[in-house]
C-alpha positions as CSV (number, residue, x, y, z in Angstrom):
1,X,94.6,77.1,116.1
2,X,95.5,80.5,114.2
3,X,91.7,81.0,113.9
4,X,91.7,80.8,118.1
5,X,94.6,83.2,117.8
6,X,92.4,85.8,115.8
7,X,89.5,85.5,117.4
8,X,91.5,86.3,121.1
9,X,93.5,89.0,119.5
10,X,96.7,87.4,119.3
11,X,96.7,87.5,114.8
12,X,95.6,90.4,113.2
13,X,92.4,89.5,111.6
14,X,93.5,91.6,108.2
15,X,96.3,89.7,107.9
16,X,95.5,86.7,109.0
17,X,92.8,86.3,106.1
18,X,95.0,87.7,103.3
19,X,94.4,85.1,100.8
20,X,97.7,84.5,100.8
21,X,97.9,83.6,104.2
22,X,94.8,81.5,105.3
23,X,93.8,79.9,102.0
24,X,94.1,76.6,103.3
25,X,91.3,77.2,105.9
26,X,89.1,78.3,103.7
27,X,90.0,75.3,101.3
28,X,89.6,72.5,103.9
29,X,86.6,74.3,105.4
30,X,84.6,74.8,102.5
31,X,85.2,70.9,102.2
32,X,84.1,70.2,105.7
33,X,81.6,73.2,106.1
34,X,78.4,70.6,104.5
35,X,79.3,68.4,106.9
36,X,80.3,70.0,109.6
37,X,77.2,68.9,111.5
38,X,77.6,65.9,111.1
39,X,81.0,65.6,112.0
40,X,80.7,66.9,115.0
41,X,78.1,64.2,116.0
42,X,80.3,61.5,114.9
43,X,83.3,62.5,116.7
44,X,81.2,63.4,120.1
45,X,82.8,66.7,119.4
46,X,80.4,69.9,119.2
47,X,83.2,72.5,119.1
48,X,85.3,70.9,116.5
49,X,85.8,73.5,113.5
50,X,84.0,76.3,116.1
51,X,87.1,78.5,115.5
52,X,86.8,78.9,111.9
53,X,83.4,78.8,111.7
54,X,82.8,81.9,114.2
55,X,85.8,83.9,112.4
56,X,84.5,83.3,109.1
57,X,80.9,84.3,110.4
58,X,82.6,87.4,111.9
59,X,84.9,88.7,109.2
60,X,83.7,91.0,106.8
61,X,83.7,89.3,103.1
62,X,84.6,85.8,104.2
63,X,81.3,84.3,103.9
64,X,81.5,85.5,100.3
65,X,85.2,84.1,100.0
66,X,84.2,80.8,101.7
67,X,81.6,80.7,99.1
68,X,83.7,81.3,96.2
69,X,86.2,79.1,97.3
70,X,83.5,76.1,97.2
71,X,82.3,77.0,93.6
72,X,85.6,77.1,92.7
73,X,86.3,73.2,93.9
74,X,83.2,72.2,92.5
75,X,84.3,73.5,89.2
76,X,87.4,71.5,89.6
77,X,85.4,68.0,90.8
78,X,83.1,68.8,87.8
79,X,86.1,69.2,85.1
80,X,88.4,66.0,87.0
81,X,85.2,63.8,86.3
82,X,85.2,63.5,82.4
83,X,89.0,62.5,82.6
84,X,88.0,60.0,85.5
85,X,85.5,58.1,83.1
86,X,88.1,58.2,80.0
């Protein structure tokens, strides 16, 4: 919804993707982002994650910060594995 809000002028775009302030969609997008395809078929829902995906398309640096954010959790599935097997 706040991406909606940003995209119709409602947020500030600059503040909106403060890190601070819209990490979360960049966290639970980068998860869905592989997917997103997919999910959209399977919930008969082509629009779902539209929003985000068109503001972070249309935001200077938040390709590279949706990017970085999904290295970053792949670091983190990648160190949580050895402790899984032990």
């Amino acid at each position: 919804m706040a991406a909606s809000f940003v995209l119709h002028g409602t947020l500030n775009r600059e503040l909106f993707l403060e890190p601070s302030f819209s990490g979360e969609m960049f966290v639970i997008y980068g998860k869905v982002e592989p997917f997103v395809k997919e999910v959209r078929e399977k919930m008969q829902s082509p629009n779902i994650f539209g929003n985000v995906e068109k503001l972070i398309a249309t935001s200077p640096g938040a390709v590279e910060r949706l990017k970085q954010t999904q290295e970053r959790m792949a670091m983190i599935r990648k160190a949580a594995q050895p402790a899984k097997a032990a």
